[in-house]
Each structure stands twice: as structure tokens, then as C-alpha cells.
N, CA, C and O of each residue as an XYZ file, in Angstrom:
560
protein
N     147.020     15.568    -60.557
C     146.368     16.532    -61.431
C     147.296     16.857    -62.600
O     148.507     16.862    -62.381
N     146.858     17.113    -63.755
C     147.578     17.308    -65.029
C     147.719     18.568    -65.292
O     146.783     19.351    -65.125
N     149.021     18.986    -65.784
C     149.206     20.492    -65.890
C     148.729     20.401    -67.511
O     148.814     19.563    -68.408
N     148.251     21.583    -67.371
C     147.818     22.039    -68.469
C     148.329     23.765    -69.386
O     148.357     24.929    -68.987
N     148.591     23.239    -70.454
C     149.893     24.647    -71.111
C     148.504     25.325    -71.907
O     147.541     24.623    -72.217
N     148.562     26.554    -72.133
C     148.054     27.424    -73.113
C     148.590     27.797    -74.340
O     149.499     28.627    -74.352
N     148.046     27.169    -75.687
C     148.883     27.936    -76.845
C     148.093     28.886    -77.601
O     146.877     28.731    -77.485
N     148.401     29.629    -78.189
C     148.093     30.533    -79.221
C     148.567     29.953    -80.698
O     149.755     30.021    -81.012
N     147.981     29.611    -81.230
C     147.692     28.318    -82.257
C     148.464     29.076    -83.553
O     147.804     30.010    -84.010
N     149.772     28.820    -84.225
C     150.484     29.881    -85.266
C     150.566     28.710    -85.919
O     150.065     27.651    -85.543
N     151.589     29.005    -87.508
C     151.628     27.796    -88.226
C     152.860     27.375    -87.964
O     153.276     26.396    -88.585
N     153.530     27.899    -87.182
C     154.614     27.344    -86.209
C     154.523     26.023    -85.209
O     155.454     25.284    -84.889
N     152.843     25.926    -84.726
C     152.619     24.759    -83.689
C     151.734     24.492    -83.957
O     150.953     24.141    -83.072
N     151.218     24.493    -85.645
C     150.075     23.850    -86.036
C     149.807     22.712    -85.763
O     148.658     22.293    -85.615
N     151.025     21.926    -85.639
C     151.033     20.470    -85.393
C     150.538     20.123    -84.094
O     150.456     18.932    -83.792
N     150.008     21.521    -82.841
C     149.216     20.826    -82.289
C     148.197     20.356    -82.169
O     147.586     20.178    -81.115
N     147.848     20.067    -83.333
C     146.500     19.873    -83.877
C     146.115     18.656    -84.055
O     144.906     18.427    -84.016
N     146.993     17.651    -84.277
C     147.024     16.786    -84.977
C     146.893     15.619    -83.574
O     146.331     14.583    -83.930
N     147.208     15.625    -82.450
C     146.367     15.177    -81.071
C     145.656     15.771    -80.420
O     146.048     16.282    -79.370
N     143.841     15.926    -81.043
C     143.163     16.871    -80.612
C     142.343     15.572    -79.554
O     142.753     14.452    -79.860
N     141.319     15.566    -78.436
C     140.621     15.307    -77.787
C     139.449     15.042    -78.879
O     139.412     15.612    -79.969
N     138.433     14.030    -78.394
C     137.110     14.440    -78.987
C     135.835     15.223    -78.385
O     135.394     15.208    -77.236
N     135.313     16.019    -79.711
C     134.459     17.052    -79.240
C     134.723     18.133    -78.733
O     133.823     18.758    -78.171
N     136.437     18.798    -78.816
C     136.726     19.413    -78.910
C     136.352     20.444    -80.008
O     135.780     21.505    -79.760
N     136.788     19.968    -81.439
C     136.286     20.624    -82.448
C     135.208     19.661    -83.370
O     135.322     18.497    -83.755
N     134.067     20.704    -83.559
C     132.932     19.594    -84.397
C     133.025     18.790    -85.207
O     132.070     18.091    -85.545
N     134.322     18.691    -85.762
C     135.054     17.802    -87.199
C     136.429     17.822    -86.827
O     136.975     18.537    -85.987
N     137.033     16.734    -87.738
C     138.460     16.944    -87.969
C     138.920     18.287    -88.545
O     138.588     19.014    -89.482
N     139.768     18.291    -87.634
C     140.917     19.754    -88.166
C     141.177     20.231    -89.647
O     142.395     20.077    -89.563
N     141.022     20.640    -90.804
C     141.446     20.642    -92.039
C     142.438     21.442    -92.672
O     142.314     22.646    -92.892
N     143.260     20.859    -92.910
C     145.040     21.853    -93.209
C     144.527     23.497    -93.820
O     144.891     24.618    -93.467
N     143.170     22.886    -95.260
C     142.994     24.096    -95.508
C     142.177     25.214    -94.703
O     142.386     26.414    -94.880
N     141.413     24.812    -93.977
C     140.589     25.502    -93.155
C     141.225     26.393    -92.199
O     140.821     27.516    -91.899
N     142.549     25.631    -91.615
C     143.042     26.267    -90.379
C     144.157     27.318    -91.281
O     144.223     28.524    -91.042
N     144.786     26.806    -92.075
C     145.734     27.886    -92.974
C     144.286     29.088    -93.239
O     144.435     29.780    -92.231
N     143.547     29.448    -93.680
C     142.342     30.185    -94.023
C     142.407     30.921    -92.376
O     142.611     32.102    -92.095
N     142.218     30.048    -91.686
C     142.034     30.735    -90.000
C     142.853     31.753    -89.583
O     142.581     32.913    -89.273
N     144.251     30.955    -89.632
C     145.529     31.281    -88.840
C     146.228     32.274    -90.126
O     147.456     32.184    -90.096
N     145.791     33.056    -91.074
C     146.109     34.000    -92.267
C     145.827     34.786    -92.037
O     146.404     35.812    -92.399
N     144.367     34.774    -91.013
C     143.193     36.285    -90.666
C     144.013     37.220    -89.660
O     144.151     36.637    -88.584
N     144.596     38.478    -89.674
C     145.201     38.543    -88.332
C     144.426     39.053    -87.251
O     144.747     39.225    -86.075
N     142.813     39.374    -88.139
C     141.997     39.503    -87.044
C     140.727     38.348    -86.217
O     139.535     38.467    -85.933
N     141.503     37.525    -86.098
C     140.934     36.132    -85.945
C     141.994     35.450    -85.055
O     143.153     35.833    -85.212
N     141.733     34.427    -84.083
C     142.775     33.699    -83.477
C     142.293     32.129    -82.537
O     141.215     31.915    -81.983
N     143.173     31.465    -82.595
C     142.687     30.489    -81.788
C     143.678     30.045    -81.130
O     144.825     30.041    -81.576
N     143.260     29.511    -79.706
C     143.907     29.595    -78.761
C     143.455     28.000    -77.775
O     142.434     27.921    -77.092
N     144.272     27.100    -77.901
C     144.242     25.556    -77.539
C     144.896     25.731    -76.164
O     145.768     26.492    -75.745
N     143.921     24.432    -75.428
C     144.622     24.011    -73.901
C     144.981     22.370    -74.368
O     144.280     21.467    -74.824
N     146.477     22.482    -74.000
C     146.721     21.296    -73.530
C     147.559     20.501    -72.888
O     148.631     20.829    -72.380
N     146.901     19.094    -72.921
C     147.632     18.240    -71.192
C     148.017     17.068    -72.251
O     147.788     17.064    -73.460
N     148.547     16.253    -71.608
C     149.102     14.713    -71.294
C     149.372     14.822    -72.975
O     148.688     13.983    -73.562
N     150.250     15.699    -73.940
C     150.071     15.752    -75.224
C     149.077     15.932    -75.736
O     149.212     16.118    -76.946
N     147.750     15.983    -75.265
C     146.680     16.281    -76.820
C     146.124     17.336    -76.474
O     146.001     17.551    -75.268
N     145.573     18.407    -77.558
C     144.406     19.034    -76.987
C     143.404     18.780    -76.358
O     142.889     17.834    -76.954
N     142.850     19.021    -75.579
C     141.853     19.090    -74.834
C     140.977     20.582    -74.553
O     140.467     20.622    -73.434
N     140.842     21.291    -75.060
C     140.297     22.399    -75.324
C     140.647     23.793    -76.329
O     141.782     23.846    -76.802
N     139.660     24.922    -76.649
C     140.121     25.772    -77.616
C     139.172     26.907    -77.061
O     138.386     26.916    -76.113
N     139.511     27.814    -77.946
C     138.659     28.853    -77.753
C     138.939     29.663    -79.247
O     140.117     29.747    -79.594
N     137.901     30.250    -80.122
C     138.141     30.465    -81.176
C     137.861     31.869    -81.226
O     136.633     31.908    -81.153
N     138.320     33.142    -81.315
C     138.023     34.662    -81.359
C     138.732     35.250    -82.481
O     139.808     35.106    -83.062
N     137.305     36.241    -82.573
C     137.745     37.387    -83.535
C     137.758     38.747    -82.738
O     137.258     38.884    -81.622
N     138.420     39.775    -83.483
C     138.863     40.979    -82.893
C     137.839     41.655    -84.310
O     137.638     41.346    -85.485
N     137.295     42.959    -83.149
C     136.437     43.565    -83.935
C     137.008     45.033    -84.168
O     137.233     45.566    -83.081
N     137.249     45.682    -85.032
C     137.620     47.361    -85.024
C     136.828     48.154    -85.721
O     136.430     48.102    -86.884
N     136.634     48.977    -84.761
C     135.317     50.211    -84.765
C     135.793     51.161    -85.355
O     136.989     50.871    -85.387
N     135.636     52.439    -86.022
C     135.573     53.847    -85.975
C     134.879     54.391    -85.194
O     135.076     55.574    -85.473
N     134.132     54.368    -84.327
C     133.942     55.078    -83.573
C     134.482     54.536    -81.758
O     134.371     55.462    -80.955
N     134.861     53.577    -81.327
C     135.012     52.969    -79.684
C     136.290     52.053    -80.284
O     136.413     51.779    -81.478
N     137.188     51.646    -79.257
C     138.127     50.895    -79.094
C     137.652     49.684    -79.591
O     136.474     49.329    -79.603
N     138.547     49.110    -79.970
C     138.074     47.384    -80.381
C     138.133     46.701    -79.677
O     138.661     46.964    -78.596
N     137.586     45.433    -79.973
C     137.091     44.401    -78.834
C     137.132     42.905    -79.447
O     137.200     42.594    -80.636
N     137.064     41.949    -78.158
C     137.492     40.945    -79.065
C     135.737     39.902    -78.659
O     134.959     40.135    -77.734
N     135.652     39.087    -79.457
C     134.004     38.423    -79.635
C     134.626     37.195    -79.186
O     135.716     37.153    -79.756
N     134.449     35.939    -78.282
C     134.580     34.760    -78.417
C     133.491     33.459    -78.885
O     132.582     32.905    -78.268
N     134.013     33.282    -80.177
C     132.860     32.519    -81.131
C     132.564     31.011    -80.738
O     131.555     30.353    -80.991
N     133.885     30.580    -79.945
C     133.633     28.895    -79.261
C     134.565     28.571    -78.164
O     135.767     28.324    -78.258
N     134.002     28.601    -77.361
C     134.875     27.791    -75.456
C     134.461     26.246    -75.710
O     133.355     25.905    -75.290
N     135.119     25.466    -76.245
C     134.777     24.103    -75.766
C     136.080     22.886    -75.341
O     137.147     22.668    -75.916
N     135.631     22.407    -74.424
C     136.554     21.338    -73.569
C     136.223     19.506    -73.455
O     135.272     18.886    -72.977
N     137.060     19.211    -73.903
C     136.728     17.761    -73.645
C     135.616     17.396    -72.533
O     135.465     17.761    -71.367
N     135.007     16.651    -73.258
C     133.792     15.999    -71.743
C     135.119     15.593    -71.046
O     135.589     16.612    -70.540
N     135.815     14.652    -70.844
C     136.676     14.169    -69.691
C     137.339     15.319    -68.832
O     137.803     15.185    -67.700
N     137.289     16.610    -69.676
C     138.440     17.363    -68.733
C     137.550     18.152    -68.310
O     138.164     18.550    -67.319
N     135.991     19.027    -68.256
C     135.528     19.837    -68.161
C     135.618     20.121    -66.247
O     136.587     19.897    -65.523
N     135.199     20.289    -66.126
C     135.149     21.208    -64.966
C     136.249     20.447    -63.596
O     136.041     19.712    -62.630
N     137.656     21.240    -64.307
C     138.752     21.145    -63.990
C     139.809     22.689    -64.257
O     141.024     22.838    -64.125
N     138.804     23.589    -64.643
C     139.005     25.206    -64.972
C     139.545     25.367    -66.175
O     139.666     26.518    -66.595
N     139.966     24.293    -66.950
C     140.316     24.494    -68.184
C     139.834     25.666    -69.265
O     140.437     26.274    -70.149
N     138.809     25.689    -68.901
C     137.625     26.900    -69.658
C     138.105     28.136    -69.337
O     138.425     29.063    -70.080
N     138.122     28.023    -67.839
C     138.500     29.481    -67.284
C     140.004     30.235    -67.613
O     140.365     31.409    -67.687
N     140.865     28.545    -67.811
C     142.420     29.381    -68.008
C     142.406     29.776    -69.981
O     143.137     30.648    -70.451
N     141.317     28.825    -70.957
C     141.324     29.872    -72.205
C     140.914     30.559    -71.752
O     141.831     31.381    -71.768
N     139.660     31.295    -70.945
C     139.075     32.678    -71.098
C     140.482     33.588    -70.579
O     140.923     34.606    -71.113
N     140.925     32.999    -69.582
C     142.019     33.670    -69.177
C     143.240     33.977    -70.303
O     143.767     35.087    -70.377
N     143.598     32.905    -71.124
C     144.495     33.390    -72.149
C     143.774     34.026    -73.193
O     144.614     34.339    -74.037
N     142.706     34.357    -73.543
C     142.018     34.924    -74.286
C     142.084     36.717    -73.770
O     141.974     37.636    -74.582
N     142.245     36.873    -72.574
C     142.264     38.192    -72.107
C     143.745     38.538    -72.341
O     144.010     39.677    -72.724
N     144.596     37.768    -72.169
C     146.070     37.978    -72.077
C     145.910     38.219    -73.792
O     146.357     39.285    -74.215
N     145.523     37.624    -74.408
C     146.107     37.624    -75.820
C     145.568     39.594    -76.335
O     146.182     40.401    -77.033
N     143.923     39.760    -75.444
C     143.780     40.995    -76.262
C     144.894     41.870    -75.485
O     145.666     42.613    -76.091
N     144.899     41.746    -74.411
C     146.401     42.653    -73.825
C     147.254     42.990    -74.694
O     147.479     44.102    -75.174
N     147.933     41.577    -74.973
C     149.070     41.832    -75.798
C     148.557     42.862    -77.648
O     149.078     43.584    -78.497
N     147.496     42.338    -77.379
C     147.308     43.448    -78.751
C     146.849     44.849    -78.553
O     146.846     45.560    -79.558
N     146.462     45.363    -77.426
C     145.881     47.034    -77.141
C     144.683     47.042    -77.019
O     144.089     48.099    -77.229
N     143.810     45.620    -76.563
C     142.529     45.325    -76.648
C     142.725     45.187    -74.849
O     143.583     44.626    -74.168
N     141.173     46.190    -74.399
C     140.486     45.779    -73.151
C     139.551     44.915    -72.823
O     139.518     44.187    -71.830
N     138.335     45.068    -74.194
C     137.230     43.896    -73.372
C     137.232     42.777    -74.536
O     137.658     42.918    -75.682
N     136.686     41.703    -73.991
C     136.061     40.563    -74.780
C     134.972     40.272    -74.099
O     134.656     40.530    -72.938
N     134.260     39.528    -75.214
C     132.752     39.306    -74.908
C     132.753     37.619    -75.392
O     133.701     36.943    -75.789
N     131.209     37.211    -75.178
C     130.657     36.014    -75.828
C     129.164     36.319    -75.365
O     128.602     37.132    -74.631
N     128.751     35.047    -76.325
C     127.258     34.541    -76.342
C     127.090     33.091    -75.889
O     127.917     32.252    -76.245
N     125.986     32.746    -75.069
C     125.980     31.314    -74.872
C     124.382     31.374    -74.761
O     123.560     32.289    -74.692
N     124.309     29.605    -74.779
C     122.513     29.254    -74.793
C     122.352     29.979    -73.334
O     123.222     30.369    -72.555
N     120.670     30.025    -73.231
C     120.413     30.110    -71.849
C     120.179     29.020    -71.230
O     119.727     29.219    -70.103
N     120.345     27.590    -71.605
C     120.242     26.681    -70.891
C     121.728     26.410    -70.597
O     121.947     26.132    -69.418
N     122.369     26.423    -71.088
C     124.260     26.364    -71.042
C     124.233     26.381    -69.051
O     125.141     26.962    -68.456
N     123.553     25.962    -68.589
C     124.119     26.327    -66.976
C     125.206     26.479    -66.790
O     125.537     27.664    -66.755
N     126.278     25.488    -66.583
C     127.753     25.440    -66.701
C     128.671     26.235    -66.770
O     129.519     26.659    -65.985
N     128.430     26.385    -67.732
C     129.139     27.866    -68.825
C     128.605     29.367    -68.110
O     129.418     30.118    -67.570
N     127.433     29.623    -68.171
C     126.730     30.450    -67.343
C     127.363     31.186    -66.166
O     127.725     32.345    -65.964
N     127.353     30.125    -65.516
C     128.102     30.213    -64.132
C     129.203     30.505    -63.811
O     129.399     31.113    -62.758
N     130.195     30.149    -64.629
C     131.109     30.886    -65.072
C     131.440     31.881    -65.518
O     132.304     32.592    -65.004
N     130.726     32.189    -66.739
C     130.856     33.686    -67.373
C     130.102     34.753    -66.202
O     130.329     35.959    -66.104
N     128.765     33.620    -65.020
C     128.769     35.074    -64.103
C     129.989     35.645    -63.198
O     130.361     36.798    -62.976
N     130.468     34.371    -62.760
C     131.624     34.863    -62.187
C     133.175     35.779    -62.286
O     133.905     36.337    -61.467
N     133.181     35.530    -63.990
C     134.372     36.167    -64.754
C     134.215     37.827    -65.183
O     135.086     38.693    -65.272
N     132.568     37.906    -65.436
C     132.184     38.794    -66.580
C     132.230     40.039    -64.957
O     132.081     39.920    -63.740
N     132.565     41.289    -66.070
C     132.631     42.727    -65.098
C     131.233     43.448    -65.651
O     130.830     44.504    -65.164
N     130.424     42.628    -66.915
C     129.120     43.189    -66.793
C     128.762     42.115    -67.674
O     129.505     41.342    -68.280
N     126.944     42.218    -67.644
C     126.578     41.541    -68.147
C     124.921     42.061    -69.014
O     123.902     42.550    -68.525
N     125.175     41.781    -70.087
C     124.276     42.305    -71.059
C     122.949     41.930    -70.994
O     122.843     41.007    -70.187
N     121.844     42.249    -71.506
C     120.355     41.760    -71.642
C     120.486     41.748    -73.274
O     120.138     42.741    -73.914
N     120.893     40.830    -73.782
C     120.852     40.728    -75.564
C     119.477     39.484    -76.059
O     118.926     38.614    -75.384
N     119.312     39.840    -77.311
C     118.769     38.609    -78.011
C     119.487     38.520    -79.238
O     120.000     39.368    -79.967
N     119.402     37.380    -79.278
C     120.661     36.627    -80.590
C     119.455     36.321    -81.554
O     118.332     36.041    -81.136
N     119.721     36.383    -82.596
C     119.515     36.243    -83.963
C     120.032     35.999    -84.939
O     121.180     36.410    -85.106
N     119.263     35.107    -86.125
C     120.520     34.204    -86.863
C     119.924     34.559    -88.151
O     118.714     34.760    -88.258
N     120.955     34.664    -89.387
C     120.283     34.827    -90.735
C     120.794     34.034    -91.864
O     122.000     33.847    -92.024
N     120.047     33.649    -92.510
C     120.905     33.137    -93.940
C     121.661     33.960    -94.871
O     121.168     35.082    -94.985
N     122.453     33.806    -95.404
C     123.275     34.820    -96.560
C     122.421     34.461    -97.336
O     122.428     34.873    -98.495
């Protein structure tokens, strides 16, 4: 079995970028895109990886309220088809909780399809509640 490290993606170890898995991210990586990313400090991304390459990410923003504590949103969990259900998913969600720790953040959330079974099943098992939402999408 392959150990697998957790990073928190800075422009310090940007270069782990550059052996990503496929279908990890929907496109190639783009110097300017991720400098734009990794500038936001309320934004973060957070890579799993094995045998040298990425093989998974998880992409979150941190939200701050005036009125309730802030919280963090997770905008993408995705893992190599070859590595998936090997918990990889579960140890980003897991460094995804560690990361709001380290910032004074308690909850994080996400959205997924309702056909997503997979994923599903997971987030029932992780999640300490679980919402009745409908998602909706708009053009600018």
C-alpha cells in the first residue's frame, strides 16, 4: 500500500504541481491561475500525494460573517480514478478540517450531485449534520 502525504499547496511547493495524476484537475495547472489562487488568503488548496505525483486535491474557501463564526465551503474533492476508494478523499476532508483548526474555524461544509453515490456515502459518514438544500446556478 502507498503512503500517502497531505500538502497545503503555498508558492513554496508549488512545484507540486507539476506531477499531477489525470482528472485530478479539469485542465492543466496554469502558473497564472494558481499564483491568482494561492494570493487569496481566503481561499486554499490542499493536494494528496503518493509515489511523487498528485493524486488528489481539495479546493476551499473560508467564508466570514458579521453576524456567526466563519466557515469554510469545499468547492472540489477529486481523486484519481486509479486511487479512489483507498480513503484518499477522506484524509483531504480530514486535512481540510485540520487546516480550518489551524485558522479558528469549526465547521466546513460541501455540495455534491445526488447521484454522486460514492461521495455521498462518505460525506454520510463524516458529516455531524446534514442539510435539506437546493443548489442553484446563475449567470453573471
Amino acid at each position: 500500500m502507498a503512503d500517502y502525504e497531505y500538502h497545503l499547496v503555498t508558492e513554496a511547493n508549488a512545484m507540486l504541481l507539476d506531477a499531477v495524476e489525470k482528472r485530478v484537475f479539469e485542465a492543466p495547472v496554469r502558473a497564472d491561475f494558481l499564483s491568482t489562487c494561492l494570493a487569496n488568503p481566503n481561499q486554499f488548496l490542499i493536494v494528496a500525494e503518493a509515489e511523487g505525483r498528485v493524486i488528489g486535491k481539495a479546493l476551499a474557501y473560508i467564508f466570514h460573517f458579521p453576524d456567526k463564526p466563519s466557515e469554510i465551503y469545499v468547492e472540489e474533492i477529486d481523486v484519481a480514478k486509479d486511487w479512489r476508494r483507498k480513503g484518499i478523499a477522506t484524509g483531504l476532508m480530514d486535512a481540510v478540517g485540520a487546516e480550518g483548526r489551524k485558522r479558528g474555524i469549526a465547521e466546513y461544509w460541501l455540495i455534491t450531485e445526488k447521484d454522486n453515490d460514492r461521495a455521498r456515502s462518505l460525506y454520510e459518514q463524516k458529516a455531524h449534520r446534514r442539510q435539506k438544500s437546493i443548489w442553484y446556478e446563475f449567470y453573471c
